[in-house]
C-alpha positions in Angstrom: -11.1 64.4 -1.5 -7.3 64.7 -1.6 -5.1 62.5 0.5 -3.8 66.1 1.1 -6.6 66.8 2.5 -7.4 64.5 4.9 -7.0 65.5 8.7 -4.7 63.5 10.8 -3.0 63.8 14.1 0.8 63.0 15.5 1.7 60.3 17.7 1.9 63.6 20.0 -1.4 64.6 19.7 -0.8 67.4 17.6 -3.1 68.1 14.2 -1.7 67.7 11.0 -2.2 66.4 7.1 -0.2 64.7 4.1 -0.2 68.3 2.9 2.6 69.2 4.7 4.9 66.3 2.6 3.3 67.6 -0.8 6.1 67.1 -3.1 7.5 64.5 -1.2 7.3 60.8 -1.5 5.9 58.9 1.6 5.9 55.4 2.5 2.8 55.0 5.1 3.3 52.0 7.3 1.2 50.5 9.8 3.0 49.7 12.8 3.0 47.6 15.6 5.5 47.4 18.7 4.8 44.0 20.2 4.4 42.0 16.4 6.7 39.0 15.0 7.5 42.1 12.0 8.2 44.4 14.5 12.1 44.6 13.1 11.0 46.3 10.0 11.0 49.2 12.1 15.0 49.1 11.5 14.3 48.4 7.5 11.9 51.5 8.1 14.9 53.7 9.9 17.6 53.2 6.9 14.8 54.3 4.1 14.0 57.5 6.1 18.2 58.2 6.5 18.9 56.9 2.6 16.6 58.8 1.2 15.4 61.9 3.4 17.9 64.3 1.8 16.6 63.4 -1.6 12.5 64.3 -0.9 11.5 61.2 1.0 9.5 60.2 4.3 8.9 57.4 6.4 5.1 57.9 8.0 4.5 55.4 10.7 0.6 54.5 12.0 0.5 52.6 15.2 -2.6 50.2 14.8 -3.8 47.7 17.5 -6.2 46.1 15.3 -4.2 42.9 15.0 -4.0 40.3 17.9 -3.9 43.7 20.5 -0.3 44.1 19.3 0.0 47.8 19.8 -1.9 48.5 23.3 0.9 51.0 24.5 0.0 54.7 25.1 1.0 57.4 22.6 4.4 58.0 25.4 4.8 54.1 25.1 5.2 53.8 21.6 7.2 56.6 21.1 9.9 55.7 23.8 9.7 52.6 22.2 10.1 53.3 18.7 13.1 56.6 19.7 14.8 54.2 22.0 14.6 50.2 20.5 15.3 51.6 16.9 16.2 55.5 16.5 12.8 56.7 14.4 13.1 59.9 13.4 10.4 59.7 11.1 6.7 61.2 12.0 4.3 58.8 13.8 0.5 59.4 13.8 -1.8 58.6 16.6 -2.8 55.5 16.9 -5.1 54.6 14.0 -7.6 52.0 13.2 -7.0 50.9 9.3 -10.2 48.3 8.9 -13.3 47.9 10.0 -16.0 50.6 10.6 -14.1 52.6 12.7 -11.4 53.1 9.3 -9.9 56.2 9.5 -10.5 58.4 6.2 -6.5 57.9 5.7 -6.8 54.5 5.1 -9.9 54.4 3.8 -8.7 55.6 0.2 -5.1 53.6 1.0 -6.8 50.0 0.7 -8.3 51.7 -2.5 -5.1 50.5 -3.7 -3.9 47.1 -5.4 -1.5 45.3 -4.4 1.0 43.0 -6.9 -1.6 40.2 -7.2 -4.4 42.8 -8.3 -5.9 42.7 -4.5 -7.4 45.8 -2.7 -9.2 45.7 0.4 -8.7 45.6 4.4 -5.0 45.6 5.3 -3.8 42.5 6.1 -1.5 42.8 8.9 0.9 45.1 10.8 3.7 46.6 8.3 1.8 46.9 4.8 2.9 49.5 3.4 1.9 52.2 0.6 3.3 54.3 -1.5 2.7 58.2 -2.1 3.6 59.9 -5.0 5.0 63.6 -4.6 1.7 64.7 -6.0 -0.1 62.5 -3.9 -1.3 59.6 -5.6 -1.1 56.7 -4.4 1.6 54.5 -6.4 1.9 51.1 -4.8 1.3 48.6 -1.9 3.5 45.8 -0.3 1.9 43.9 1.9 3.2 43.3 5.2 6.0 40.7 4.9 7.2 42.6 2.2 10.7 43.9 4.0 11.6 47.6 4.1 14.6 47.1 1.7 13.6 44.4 -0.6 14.6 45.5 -4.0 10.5 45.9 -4.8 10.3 48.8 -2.6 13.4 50.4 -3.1 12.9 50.4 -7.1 8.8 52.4 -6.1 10.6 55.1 -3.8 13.6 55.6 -6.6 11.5 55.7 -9.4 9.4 58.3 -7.2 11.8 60.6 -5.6 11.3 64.4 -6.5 15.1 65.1 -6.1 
């Protein structure tokens, strides 16, 4: 199955996929409100404005899975996000990334290696993954990695489609 392919829903309960930002590159993030890396959120908001115009997105995926750190509603996160650091990039629902309950997103994103050779669970709130405009997924910082280190902005450059 094609990342593509995979059905997903907006923070505002609305159905959609990754085929909708084919030809795009997209940085999916899992996000927490109420986490110590919570402040990547502004890293997160100067990628999407840098690099919109050029055939990039942002995709944020509120998770609670770590230490109950996202237990708002979909309304809560989303005033939160709009109002404490100007996102204007989509948000999904609110997604579980490990575990049995994985959604089929994630479940081919921890496919992924990450710098040291390591797939698997995600580790925290904030890893991060690269897409490809034709979908593949390209790379994987792990969550401490910050929205602007150099690492990340080298992936999306060396990805853009315009």
């Amino acid at each position: 199955m094609s990342l593509y392919d995979i059905p997903l829903t907006t923070l505002s309960d609305e159905p959609t996929s990754l085929a909708s930002f084919k030809g795009k590159a997209v940085l999916v993030v899992n996000t927490a409100s109420q986490c110590g890396l919570t402040p990547q959120y502004s890293g997160l908001a100067r990628l999407q404005f840098a690099y919109e115009s050029r055939g990039f997105t942002v995709i944020g995926v509120p998770c609670n899975q770590f230490a109950g750190q996202e237990p708002g509603t979909a309304e809560d996160i989303q005033t939160f996000c709009a109002t404490g650091f100007g996102i204007t990039f989509p948000m999904l629902e609110k997604t579980e990334v490990n575990g049995e309950n994985r959604h089929p997103l994630f479940a081919e994103l921890v496919k992924t290696p990450d710098e040291q050779g390591e797939a698997g669970d995600v580790q925290w709130n904030f890893e991060k993954f690269l897409i490809s405009p034709q979908g593949e997924v390209v790379r994987r910082f792990r969550p401490r990695t910050e929205p602007e280190a150099p690492e990340i902005i080298a992936a999306i450059e060396a990805h853009l489609p315009l």
